[in-house]
N, C-alpha and C positions, 0 to 999 in steps of 0.2 A: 750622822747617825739616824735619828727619826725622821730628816728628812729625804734620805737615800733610798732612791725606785729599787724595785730590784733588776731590772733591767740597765741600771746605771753602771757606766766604768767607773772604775779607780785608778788613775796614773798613779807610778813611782816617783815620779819623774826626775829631774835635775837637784831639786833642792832636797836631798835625801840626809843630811848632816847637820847637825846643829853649829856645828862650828863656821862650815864654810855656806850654808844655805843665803843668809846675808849678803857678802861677797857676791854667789853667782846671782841672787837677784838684784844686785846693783850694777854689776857688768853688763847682764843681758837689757838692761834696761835702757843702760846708755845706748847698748851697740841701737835696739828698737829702733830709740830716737834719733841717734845716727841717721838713720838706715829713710826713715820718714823724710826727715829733713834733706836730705845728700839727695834724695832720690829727686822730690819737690823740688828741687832748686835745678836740679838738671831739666826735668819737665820745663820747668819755667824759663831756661835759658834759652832752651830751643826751639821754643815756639815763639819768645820774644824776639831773639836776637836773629836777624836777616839772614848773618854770616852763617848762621847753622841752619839754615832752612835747604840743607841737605837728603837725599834718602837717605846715607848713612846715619844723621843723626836724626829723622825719622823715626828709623828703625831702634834709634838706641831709645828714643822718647818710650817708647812700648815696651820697652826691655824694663826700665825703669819703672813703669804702671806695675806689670807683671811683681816686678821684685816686690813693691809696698803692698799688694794684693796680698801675695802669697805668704809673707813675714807677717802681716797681721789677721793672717789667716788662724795662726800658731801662738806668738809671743804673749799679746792681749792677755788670753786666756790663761799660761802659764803665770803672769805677773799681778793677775786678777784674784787667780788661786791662792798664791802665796799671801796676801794681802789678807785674805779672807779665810786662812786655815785652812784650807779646802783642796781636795785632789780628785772630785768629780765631776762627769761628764755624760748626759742623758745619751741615749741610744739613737734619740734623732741629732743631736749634737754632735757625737761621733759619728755618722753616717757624713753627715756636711759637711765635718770637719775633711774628713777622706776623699770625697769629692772634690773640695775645694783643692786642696792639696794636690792633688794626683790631676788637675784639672791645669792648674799654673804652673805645674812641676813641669809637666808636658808640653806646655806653649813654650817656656822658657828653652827647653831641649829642641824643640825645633827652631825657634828664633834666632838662637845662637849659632845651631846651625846653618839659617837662608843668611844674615848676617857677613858670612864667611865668604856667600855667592857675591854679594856686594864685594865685598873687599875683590875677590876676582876679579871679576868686572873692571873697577876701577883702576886697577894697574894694570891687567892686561887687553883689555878693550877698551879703554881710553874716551876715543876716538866716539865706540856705543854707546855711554853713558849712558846719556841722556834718552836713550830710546829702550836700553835691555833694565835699566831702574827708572822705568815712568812712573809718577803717580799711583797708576791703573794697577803696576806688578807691585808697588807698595806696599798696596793696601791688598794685595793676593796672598802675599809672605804672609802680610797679618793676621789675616783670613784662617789661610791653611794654619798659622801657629795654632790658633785658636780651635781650629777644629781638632786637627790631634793631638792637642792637649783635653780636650769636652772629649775628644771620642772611649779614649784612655778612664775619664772618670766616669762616662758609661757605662763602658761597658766592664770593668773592675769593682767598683763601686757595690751594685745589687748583689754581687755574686758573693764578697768580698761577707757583707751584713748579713746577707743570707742563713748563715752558716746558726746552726745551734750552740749556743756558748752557756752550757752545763760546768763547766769546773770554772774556777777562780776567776773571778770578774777584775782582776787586780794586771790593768798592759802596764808591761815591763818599759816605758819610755815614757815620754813627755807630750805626744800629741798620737792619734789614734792612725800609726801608719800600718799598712799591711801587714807585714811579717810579723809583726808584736800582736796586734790585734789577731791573725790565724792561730797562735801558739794558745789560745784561750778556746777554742772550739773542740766539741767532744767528737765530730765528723772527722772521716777522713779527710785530710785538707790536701792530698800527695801530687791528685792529678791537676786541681785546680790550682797549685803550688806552681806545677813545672808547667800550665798554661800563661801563669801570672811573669814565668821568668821568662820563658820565649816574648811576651807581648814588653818587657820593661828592655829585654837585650835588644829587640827591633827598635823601642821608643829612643835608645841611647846610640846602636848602633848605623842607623838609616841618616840624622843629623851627622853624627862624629864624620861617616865615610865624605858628608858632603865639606864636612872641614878639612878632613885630610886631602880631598882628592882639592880642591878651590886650593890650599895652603901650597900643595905638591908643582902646581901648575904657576900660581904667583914666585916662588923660590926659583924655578926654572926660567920666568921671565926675569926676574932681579938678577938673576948672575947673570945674565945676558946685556944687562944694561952697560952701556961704558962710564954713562955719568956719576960719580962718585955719591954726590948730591940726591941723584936721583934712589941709590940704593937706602940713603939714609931716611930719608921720605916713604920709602918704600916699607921697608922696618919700622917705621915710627908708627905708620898710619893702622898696621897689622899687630903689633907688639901689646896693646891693651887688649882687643880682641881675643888674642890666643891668649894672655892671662887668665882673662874672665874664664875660658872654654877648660883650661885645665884644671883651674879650681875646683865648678861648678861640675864637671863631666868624670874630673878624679874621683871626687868624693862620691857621685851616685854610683859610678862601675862599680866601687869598691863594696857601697851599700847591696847592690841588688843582682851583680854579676858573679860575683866570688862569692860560695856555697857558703853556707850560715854555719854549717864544722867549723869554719876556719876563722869565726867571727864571735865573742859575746856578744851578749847585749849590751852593757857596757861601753866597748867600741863601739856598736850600732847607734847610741845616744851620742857619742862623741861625733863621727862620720855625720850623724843627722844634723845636729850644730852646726856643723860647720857648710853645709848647701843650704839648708832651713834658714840661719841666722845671722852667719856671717858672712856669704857670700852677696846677701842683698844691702850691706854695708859696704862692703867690700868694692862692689862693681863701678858705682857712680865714683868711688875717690881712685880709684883705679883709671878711670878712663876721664875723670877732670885734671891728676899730675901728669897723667901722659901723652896728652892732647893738648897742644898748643891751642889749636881751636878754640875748647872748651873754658879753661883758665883766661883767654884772651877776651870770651866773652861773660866771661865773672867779673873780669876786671871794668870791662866796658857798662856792666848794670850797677856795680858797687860807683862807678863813675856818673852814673847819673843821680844816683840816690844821693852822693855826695854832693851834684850840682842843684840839685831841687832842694836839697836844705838848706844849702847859702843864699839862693835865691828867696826860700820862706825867711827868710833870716831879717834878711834885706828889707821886705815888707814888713 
């Protein structure tokens, strides 16, 4: 009340009910801490453990950073609000918020795309590994993620806040995404609308073609294999991978490619959920049951933590 700028938003957000408000903020709460932990514990295996000092796992250490960045870019603040009665958010707040988001949203889209180069690579170039994933292109993938995800909240961002916001200060969602936050501006938003969907189709479509065409050329090597073995491996190593890529890649096309006629808001808070919140949950337990690897070296540090305590024991 008295202490509301006028320049301050008002989220709807997610806990709109008195019956199930509760509920979703003990759900989203867990998933958060899920999502922190799963993700930490990945970070920490693969930098610990030798067996994974791979560029595939690498690459997924960054995937992993990115997830807990961007999740607590969001969550925090929704679970902060509810705690404290509260559904605002200052205009520099929301500007950050946007940035950040549209910043990590876009590493993550292209990561999961160079990601898919790797997998190529390894089962059809064998042989290159070690020279077409050196170190050097590593830390390039990482580079360029980062860049066009930063370039994306550059240049969206100023444009995005820019705008005059004369009628109801009240986004229809739970964190200050574009499309919610333009429906609040008394400007035309039409052109800068359909500059915003050409630059989010390029940010999804330019990754996704590097998956399909990397996916298209690995399936063509795998049926070509004779060793049985070798197909299973083959599958196995890719299978978490394209999980991640369809969750996270369905749920944005659906968000920002398919015309908002054909969408409420509503849906748009549910779609957002579920890349926003659940998919940074998702990824790490995703690719720790489907990675022998990975479980192999859960098992191996819960193995030592278990031998350094019977050891302290001992003394």
């Amino acid at each position: 009340g008295d202490n509301t700028s006028s320049t301050d938003f008002t989220f709807m957000g997610l806990f709109n009910t008195e019956e199930t408000s509760g509920l979703v903020f003990a759900t989203i709460s867990v998933i958060f801490l899920t999502a922190l932990v799963a993700n930490g514990i990945m970070i920490f295996l693969i930098h610990t453990d030798a067996h994974l000092h791979t560029p595939m796992y690498f690459l997924l250490s960054h995937l992993s950073f990115i997830d807990m960045m961007y999740i607590s870019t969001i969550v925090p603040k929704m679970l902060v609000d509810y705690l404290l009665g509260q559904r605002t958010i200052s205009f520099v707040g929301c500007t950050a918020q946007h940035f950040l988001y549209l910043t990590l949203v876009g590493a993550e889209f292209f990561l999961l795309g160079l990601m898919a180069y790797d997998r190529y690579v390894a089962i059809c170039n064998p042989l290159r590994y070690p020279v077409l994933m050196s170190r050097r292109i590593c830390w390039i993938i990482i580079a360029g993620s980062w860049f066009g995800g930063s370039l994306d909240g550059f240049l969206l961002t100023p444009i995005t806040m820019s705008f005059p916001f004369c009628r109801s200060r009240e986004i229809n969602h739970f964190f200050c995404e574009a499309p919610a936050v333009l429906k609040l501006a008394c400007a035309d938003t039409a052109l800068y609308e359909t500059v915003m969907y050409v630059c989010c189709v390029l940010m999804l479509l330019i990754p996704f073609s590097v998956v399909i065409s990397s996916y298209a050329r690995i399936l063509a090597t795998v049926y070509h294999m004779s060793s049985v073995e070798g197909r299973k491996k083959a599958f196995a190593t890719c299978s978490s991978h394209m999980t991640v890529v369809t969750l996270f890649y369905g749920a944005a096309i659906y968000t920002y490619m398919v015309p908002h006629s054909y969408h409420s808001p509503s849906q748009d808070k549910i779609f957002s959920v579920f890349y926003t919140i659940l998919t940074p949950m998702l990824n790490p337990l995703i690719y720790s049951m489907r990675n022998k690897d990975v479980s192999g070296g859960l098992r191996r540090a819960l193995g030592k933590i278990g031998s350094s305590q019977r050891v302290s024991k001992d003394y």
